[in-house]
Backbone as a printed PyTorch tensor [residue, N CA C, xyz], in Angstrom:
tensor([[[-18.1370,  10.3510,  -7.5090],
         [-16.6890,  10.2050,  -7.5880],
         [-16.2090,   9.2770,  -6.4720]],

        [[-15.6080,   8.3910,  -6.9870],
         [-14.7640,   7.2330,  -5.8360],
         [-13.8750,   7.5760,  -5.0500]],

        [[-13.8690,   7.7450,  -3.7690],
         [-12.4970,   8.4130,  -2.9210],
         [-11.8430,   6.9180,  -2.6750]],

        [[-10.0140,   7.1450,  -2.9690],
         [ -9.7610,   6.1120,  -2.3530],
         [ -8.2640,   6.6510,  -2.0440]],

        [[ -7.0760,   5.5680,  -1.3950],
         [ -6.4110,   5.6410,  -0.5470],
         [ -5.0040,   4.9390,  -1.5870]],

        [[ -4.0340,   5.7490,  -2.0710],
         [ -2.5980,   4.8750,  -2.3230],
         [ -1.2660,   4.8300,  -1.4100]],

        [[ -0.5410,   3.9940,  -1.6450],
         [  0.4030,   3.8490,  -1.1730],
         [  1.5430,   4.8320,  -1.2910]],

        [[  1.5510,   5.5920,  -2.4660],
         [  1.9970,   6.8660,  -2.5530],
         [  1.9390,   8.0070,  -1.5300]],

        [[  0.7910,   8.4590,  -1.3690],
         [ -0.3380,   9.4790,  -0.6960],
         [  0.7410,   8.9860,   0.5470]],

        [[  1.0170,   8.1250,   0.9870],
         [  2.0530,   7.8330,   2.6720],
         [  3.5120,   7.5650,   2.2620]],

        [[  3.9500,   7.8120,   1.3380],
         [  5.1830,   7.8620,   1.0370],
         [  5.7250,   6.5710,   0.5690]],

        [[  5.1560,   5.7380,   0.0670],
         [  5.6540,   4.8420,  -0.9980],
         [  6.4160,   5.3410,  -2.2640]],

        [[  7.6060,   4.2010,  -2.7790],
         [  8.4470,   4.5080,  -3.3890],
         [  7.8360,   3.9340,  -4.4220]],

        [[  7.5070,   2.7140,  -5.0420],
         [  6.9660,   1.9510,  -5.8360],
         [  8.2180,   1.3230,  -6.7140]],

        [[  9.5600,   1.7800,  -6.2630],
         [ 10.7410,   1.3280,  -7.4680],
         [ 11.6950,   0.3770,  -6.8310]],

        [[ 11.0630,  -1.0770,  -6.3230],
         [ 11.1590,  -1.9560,  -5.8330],
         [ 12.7750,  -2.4610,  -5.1080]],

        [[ 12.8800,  -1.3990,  -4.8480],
         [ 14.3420,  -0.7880,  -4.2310],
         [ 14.0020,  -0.4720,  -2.6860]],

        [[ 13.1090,   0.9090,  -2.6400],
         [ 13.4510,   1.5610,  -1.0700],
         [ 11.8370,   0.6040,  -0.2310]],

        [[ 12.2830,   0.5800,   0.6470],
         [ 11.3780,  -0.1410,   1.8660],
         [  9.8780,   0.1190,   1.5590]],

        [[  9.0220,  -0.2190,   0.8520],
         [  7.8420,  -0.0580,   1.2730],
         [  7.0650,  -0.0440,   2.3900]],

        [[  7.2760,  -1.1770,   3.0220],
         [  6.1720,  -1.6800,   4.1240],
         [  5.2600,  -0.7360,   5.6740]],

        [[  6.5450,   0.6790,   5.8370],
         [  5.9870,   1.3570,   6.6320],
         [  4.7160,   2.3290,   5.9250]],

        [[  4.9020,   2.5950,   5.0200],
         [  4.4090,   3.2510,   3.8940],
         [  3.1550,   2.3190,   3.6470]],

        [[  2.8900,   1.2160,   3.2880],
         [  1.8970,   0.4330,   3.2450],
         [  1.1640,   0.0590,   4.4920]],

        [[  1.6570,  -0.2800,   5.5200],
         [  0.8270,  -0.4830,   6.6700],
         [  0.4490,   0.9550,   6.9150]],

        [[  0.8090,   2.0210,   6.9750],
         [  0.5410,   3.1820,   7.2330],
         [ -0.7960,   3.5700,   6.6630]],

        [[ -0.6280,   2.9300,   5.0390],
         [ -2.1740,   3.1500,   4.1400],
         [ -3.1590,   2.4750,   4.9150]],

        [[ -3.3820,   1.1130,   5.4190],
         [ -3.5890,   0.6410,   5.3420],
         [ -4.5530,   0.5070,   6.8140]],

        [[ -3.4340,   1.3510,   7.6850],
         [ -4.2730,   1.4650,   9.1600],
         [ -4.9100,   2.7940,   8.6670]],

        [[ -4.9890,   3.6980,   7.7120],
         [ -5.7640,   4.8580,   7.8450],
         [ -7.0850,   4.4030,   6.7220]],

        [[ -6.7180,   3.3260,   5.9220],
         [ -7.7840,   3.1610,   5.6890],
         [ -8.9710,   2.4430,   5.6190]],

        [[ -8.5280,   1.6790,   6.7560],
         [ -9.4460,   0.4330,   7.8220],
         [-10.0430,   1.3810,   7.8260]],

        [[ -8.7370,   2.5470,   9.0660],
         [ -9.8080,   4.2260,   9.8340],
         [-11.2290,   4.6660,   9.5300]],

        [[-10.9420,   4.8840,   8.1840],
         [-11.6810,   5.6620,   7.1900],
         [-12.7720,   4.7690,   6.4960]],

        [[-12.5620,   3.6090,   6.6930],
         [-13.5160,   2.9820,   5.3210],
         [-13.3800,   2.6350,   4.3890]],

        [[-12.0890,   3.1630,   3.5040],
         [-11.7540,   3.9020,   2.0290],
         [-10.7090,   2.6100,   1.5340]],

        [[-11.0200,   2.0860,   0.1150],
         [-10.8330,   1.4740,  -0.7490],
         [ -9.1970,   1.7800,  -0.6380]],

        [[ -8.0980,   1.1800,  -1.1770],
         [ -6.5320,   0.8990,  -1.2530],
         [ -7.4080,   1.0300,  -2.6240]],

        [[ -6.0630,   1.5880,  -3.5910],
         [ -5.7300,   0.8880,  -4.7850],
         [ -3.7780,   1.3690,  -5.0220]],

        [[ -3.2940,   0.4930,  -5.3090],
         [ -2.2770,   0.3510,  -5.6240],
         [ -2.0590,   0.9300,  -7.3770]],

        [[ -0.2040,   1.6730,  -7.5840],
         [ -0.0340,   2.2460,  -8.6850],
         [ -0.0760,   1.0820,  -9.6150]],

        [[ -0.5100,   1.0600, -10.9320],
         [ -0.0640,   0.3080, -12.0760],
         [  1.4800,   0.2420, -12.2020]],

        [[  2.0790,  -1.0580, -12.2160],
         [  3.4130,  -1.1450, -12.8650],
         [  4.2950,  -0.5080, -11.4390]],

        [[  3.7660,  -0.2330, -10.3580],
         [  4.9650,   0.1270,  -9.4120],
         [  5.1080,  -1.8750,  -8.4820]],

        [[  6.6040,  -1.5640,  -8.4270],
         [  6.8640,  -2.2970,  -7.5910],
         [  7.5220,  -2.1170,  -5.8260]],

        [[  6.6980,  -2.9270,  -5.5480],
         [  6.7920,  -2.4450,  -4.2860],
         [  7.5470,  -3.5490,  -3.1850]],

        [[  8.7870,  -2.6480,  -2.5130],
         [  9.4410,  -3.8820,  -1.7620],
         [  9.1860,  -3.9950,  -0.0270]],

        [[  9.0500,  -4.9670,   0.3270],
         [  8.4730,  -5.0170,   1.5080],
         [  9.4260,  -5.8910,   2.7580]],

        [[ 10.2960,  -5.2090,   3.4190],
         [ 11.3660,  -5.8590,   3.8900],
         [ 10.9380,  -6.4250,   5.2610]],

        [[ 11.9040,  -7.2200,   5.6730],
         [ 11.6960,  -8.5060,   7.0910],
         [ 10.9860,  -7.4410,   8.3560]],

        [[ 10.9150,  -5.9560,   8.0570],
         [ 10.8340,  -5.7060,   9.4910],
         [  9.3210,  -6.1660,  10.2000]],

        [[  9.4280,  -6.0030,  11.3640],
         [  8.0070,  -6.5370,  12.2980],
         [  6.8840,  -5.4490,  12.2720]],

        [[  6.0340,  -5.5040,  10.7360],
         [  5.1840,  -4.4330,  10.9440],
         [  3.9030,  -5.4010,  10.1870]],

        [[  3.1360,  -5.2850,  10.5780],
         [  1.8490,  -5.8090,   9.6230],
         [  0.8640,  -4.7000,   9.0000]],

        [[  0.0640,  -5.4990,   8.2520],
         [ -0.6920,  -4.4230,   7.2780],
         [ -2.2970,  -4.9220,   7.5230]],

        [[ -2.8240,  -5.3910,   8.2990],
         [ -4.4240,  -5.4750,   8.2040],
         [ -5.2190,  -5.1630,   7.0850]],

        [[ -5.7680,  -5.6720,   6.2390],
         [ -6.4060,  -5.5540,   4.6030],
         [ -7.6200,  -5.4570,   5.6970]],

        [[ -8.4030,  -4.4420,   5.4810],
         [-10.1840,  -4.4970,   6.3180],
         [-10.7300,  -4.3340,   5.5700]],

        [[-10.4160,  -3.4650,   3.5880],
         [-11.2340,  -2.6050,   2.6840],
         [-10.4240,  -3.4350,   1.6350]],

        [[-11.6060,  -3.2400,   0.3530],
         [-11.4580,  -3.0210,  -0.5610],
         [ -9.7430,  -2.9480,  -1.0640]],

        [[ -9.5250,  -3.7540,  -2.0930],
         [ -7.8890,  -3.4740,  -2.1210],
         [ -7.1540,  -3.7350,  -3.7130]],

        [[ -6.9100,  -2.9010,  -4.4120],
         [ -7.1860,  -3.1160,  -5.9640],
         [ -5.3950,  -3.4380,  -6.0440]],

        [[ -4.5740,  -4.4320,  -6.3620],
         [ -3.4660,  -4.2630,  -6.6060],
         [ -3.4120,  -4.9110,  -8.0560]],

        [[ -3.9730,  -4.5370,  -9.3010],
         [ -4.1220,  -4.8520, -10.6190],
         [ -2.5140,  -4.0330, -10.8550]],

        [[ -1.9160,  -4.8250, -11.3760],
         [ -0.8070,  -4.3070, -12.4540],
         [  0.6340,  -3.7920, -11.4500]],

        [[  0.4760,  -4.3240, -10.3320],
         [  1.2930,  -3.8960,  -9.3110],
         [  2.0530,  -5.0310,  -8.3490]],

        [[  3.2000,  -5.6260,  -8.6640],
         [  3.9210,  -6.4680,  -7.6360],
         [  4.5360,  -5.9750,  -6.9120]],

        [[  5.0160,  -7.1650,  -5.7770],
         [  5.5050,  -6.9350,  -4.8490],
         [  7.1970,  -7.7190,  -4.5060]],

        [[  7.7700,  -7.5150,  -3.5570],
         [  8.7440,  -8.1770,  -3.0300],
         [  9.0100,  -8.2080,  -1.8530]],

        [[  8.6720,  -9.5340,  -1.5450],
         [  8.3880,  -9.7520,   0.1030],
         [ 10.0380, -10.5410,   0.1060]]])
């Protein structure tokens, strides 16, 4: 069985409205942490506003069927 890591699981909204980005860097430093594959929801959109936070991609990162708004 594949363990992996969403943007949900840290409190992502996916309804390209409320702030993603703390929510995504959040995935994203736990799952450098860990090792563990990202995959992003199908069909959620995700909005990612001006603030000063980055997201380090270190793993595996599936965003099939999932945009964004930077």
């Amino acid at each position: 069985m594949s363990r992996f890591l969403t943007y949900e699981m840290f409190g992502a909204a996916g309804d390209g409205v409320t702030d993603d980005l703390p929510a995504i860097a959040e995935t994203h430093r736990e799952a450098n942490r860990q090792r563990l594959p990202v995959k992003a929801r199908e069909g959620a959109v995700y909005y990612l506003s001006p603030k000063g936070l980055t997201a380090p991609v270190e793993t595996d990162t599936d965003w099939t069927g999932a945009r964004f708004i930077i």
